[in-house]
C-alpha positions in Angstrom: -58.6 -86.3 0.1 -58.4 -82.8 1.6 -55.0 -81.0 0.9 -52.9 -81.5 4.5 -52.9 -78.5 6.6 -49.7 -75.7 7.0 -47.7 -75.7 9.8 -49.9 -73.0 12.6 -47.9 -70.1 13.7 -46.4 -69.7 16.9 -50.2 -70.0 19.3 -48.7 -69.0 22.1 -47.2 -66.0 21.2 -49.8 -64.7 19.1 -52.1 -65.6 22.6 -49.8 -63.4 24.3 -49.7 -60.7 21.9 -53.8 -60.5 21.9 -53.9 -61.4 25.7 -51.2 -57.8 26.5 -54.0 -56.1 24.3 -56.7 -57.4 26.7 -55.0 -56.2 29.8 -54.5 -52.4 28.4 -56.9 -49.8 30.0 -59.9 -49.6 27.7 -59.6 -45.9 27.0 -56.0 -46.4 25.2 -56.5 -49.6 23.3 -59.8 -48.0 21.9 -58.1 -44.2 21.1 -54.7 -45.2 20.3 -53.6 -45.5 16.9 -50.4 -46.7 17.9 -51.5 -49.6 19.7 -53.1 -50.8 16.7 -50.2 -50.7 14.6 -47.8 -51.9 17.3 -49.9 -55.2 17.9 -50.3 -55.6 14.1 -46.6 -55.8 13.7 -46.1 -58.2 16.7 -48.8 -60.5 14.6 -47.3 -60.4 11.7 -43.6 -60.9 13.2 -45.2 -63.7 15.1 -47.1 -65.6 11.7 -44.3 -65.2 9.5 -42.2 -67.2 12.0 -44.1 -70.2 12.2 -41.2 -72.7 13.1 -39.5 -69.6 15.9 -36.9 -69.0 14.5 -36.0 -65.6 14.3 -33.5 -64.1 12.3 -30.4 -63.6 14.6 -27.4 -63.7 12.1 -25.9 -67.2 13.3 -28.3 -70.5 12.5 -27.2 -74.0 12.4 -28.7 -75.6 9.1 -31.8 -76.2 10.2 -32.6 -72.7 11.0 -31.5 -72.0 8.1 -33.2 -74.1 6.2 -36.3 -72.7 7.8 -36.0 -69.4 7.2 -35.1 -70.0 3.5 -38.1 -72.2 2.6 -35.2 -75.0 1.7 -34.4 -78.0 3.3 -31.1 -79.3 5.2 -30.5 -81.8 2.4 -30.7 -79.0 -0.5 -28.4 -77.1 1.8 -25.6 -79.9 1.8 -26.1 -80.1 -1.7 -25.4 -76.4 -3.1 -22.3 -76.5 0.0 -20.8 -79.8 -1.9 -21.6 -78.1 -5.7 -19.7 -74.9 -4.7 -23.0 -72.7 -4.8 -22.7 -72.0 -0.6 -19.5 -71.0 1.2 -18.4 -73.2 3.8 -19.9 -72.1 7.3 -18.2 -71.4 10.1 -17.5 -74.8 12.8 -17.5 -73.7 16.3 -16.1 -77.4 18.0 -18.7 -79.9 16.8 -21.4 -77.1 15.7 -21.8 -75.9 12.0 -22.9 -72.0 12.0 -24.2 -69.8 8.7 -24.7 -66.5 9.1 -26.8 -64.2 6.9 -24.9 -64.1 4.2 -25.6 -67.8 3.7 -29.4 -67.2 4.3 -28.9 -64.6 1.4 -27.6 -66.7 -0.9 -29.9 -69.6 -0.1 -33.0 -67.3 -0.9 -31.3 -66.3 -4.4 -30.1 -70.1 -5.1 -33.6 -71.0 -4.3 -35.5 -68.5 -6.2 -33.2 -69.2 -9.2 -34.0 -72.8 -9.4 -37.5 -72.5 -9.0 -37.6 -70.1 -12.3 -36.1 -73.2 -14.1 -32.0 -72.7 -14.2 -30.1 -75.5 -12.8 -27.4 -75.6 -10.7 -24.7 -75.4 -12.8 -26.6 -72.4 -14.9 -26.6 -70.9 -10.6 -23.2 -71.8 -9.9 -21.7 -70.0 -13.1 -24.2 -66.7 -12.6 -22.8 -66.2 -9.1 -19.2 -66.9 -10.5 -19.8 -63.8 -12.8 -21.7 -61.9 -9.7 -18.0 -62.5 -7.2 -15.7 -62.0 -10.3 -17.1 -58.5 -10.4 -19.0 -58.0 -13.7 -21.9 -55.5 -14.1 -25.8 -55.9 -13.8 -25.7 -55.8 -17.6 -22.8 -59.0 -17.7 -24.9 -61.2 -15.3 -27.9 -60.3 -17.7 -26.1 -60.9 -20.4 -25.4 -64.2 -19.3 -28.6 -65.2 -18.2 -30.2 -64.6 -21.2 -27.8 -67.3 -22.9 -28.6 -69.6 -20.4 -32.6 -69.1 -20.5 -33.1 -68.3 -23.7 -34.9 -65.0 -24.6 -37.9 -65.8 -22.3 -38.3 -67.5 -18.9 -41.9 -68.7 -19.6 -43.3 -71.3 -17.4 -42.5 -74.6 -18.5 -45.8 -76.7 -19.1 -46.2 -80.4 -17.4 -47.4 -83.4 -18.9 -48.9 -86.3 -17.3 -52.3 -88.9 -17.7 -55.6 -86.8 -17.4 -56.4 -89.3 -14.0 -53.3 -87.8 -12.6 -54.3 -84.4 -13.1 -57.6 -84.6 -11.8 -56.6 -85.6 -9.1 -54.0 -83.0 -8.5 -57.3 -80.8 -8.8 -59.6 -82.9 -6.8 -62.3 -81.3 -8.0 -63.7 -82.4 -11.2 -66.1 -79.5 -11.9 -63.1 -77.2 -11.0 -60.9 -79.4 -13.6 -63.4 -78.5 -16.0 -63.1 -74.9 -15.6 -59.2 -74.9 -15.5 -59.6 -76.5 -19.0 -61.8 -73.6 -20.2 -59.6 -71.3 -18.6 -56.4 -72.5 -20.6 -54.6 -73.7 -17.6 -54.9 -77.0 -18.6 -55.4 -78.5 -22.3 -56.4 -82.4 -23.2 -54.2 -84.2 -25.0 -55.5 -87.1 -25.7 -55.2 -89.9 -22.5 -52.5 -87.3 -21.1 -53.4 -83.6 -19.5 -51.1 -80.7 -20.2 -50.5 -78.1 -17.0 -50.0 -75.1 -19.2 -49.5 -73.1 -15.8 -48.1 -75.5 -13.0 -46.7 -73.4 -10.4 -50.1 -71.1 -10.6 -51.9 -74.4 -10.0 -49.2 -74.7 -7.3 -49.8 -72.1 -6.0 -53.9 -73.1 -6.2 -53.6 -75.8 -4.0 -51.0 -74.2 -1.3 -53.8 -71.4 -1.0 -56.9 -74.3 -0.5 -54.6 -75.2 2.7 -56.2 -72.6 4.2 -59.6 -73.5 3.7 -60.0 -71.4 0.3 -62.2 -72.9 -2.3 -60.6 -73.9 -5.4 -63.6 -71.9 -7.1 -62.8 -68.9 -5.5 -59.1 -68.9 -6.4 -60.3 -69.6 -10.3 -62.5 -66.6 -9.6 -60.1 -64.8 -8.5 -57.7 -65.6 -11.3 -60.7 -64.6 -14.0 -61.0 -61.2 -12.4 -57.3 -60.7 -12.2 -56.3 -61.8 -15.6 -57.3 -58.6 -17.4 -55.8 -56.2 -15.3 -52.7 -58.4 -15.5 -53.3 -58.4 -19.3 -53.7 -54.3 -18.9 -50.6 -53.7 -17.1 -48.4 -55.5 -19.7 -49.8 -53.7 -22.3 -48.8 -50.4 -20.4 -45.2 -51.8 -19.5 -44.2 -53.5 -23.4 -45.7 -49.9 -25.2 -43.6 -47.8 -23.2 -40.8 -50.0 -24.3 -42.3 -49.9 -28.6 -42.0 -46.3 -27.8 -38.5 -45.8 -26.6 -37.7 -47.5 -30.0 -40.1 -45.5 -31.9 -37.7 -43.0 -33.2 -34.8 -46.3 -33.8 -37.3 -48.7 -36.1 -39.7 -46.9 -38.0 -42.2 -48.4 -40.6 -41.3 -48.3 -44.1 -37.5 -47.3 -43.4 -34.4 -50.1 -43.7 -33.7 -51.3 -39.9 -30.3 -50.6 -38.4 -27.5 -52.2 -38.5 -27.7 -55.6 -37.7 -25.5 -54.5 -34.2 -28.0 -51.9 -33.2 -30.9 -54.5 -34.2 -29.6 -56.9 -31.7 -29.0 -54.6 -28.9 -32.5 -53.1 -29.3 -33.6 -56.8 -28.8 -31.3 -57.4 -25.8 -32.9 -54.2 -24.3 -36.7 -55.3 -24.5 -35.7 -58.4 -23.0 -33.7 -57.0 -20.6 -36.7 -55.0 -20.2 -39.1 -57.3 -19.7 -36.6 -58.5 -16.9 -36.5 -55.2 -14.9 -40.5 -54.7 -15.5 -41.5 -57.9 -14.0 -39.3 -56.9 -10.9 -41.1 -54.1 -10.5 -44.3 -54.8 -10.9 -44.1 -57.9 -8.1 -42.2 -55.2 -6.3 -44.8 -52.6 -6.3 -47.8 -55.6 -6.0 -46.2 -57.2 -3.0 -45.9 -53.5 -1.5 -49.3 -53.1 -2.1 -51.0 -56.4 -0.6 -48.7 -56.0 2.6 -50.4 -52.4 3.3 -53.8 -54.1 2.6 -53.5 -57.2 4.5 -52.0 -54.7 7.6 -55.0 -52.7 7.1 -57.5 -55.5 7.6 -55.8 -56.8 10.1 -55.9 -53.4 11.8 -59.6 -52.8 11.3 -59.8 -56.9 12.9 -58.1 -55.7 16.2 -59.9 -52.2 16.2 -63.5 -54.4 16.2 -61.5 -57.0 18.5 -60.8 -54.8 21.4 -63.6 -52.9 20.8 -66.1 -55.8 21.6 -64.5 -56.6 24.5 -67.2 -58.3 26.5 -65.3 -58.4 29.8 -64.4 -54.9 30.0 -65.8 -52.2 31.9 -67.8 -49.6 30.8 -67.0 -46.3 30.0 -68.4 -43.7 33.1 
C-alpha cells in the first residue's frame, strides 16, 4: 500500500501568485530580478501554510495546533500538566498568542528528542526561575544522560518490512546498519531517519533514492564531526596530556561536562548552518523554475 499523500498547499493562492506573474508585461517579468524573488517568497509563504493559517499573534487551538505541527488533544494535555499557560477566554472563545505557539514548538521538539513531560515541565521551571544557559544544561544532562542518542525500536521482522514496503530496500537498510536481525524480531537502529524516509516517499520520492542519498551524505556527516569533536580534543590539549597524572578529579569532570556541553552547542549549529544552506538552495531552484516559467510563456507576445 502506497504511503497516503500530505495535505496540498493552499492551490488557489499559489494559482494566484503564478497567474499575477502571467499578467506582468513580458519585458519586466523577463529583466527583473526582483520579480523573481518577490514571487519566490509569495510561494514559499504560500507552501509552508498548507492549512491558511497565518501567523497573526491570536489563534484559537486549532490554529495553534497547526502552526505547531501538534494536535488540540496534546495541547489540553501540556495546559492540564502545567507545561502551557492558561490562554486568554474572550466570552466563550479560548485565544493563545505567540508566546504559547513558542512554547508549543519547544515542548514539542523536547519530546520528540526523548524527555518526557515531567523531564519538560521541570527544564522550563529552571528556564522561568531564572537560571543560566549553563543551569538548564546542567540539568538536562542529568535528565538525558551524557548522550541523547536515538533510541533503537524493536518489533517482528513482518512488521518492519512492512513499515519499509519494499523488500529489496529492507535489504539494503540492513546492510546499511539501519536495521539489524534479531532473530524473529527486527531492530530500527535509526527510527526517526526511517521516519523521516517514509514522510519524504509522500512526495513521490523513491525509497532508493533517499538510501542513496543517505550513502552519499553519511561521510560528509562522518567528516564534519571529526572537524567539530578535534577542535574540542584540542582545546584540552594543553589540560590532559599523555603520560602526565590527569587533574583533579573536579577539573576532570568539568572538562567532561564541557565536551558534552559541546557536543550540545555543535549540533545546534551545524543544523543551523545546514538548514540555512538548503533554504538558499531550494529558493534558488525555485528561482531558476519561475525564470524558465515566465520565460516559456506560450501566450505571450513577442518581443518587436
Amino acid at each position: 500500500m502506497p504511503p497516503p499523500q500530505p495535505p496540498r498547499p493552499q492551490a488557489g493562492a499559489i494559482a494566484a501568485i503564478l497567474g499575477g506573474l502571467r499578467r506582468a508585461p513580458q519585458q519586466i517579468r523577463r529583466s527583473s530580478r526582483d520579480v523573481v524573488e518577490t514571487a519566490v517568497s509569495q510561494l514559499f509563504d504560500a507552501a509552508v501554510q498548507p492549512h491558511g493559517v497565518a501567523a497573526s499573534g491570536e489563534y484559537r487551538i486549532e490554529e495553534l495546533a497547526r502552526l505547531a505541527g501538534s494536535t488540540t488533544r496534546n495541547i489540553r494535555v501540556y495546559r492540564d500538566r502545567g507545561l502551557l499557560h492558561p490562554p486568554l477566554r474572550v466570552g466563550r472563545i479560548v485565544l493563545f498568542n505567540d508566546t504559547h505557539l513558542t512554547r508549543l514548538r519547544l515542548i514539542t521538539s523536547m519530546l520528540d528528542r526523548g524527555y518526557t513531560i515531567a523531564h519538560v515541565h521541570e527544564m522550563l521551571n529552571a528556564w522561568e526561575q531564572g537560571k543560566d544557559i549553563g543551569d538548564v544544561l546542567g540539568l538536562e544532562n542529568a535528565i538525558a544522560g551524557s548522550w541523547a542518542t536515538e533510541k533503537s525500536e524493536r518489533m517482528p521482522v513482518a512488521q518492519a518490512r512492512e513499515l519499509i514496503d519494499d523488500d529489496a530496500a529492507f535489504d539494503r537498510l540492513c546492510d546499511n546498519g539501519l536495521i539489524k536481525l534479531a532473530g524473529e524480531d527486527a531492530i530500527i537502529l535509526r527510527p526517526k531517519l526511517i521516519e523521516a524516509f517514509n514522510d519524504i516517499r509522500r512526495y513521490g520520492i523513491g525509497i532508493d533514492t533517499l538510501i542513496d542519498v543517505h550513502e552519499r551524505v553519511l561521510p560528509h556527516v562522518d567528516e564534519i564531526s571529526s572537524i567539530l569533536v578535534q577542535a574540542g580534543v584540542d582545546h584540552l590539549a594543553h589540560r590532559i596530556k599523555p603520560g602526565e597524572p590527569l587533574p583533579a578529579d573536579t577539573e576532570v569532570a568539568e572538562l567532561i561536562t564541557m565536551l558534552v556541553r559541546f557536543r550540545t552547542q555543535a549540533v545546534a549549529a551545524v543544523t543551523a548552518t545546514l538548514a540555512v544552506s538548503i533554504e538558499s538552495t531550494i529558493e534558488n531552484v525555485v528561482a531558476q523554475m519561475l525564470t524558465e516559467y515566465l520565460g516559456k510563456d506560450p501566450g505571450a507576445d513577442e518581443p518587436t
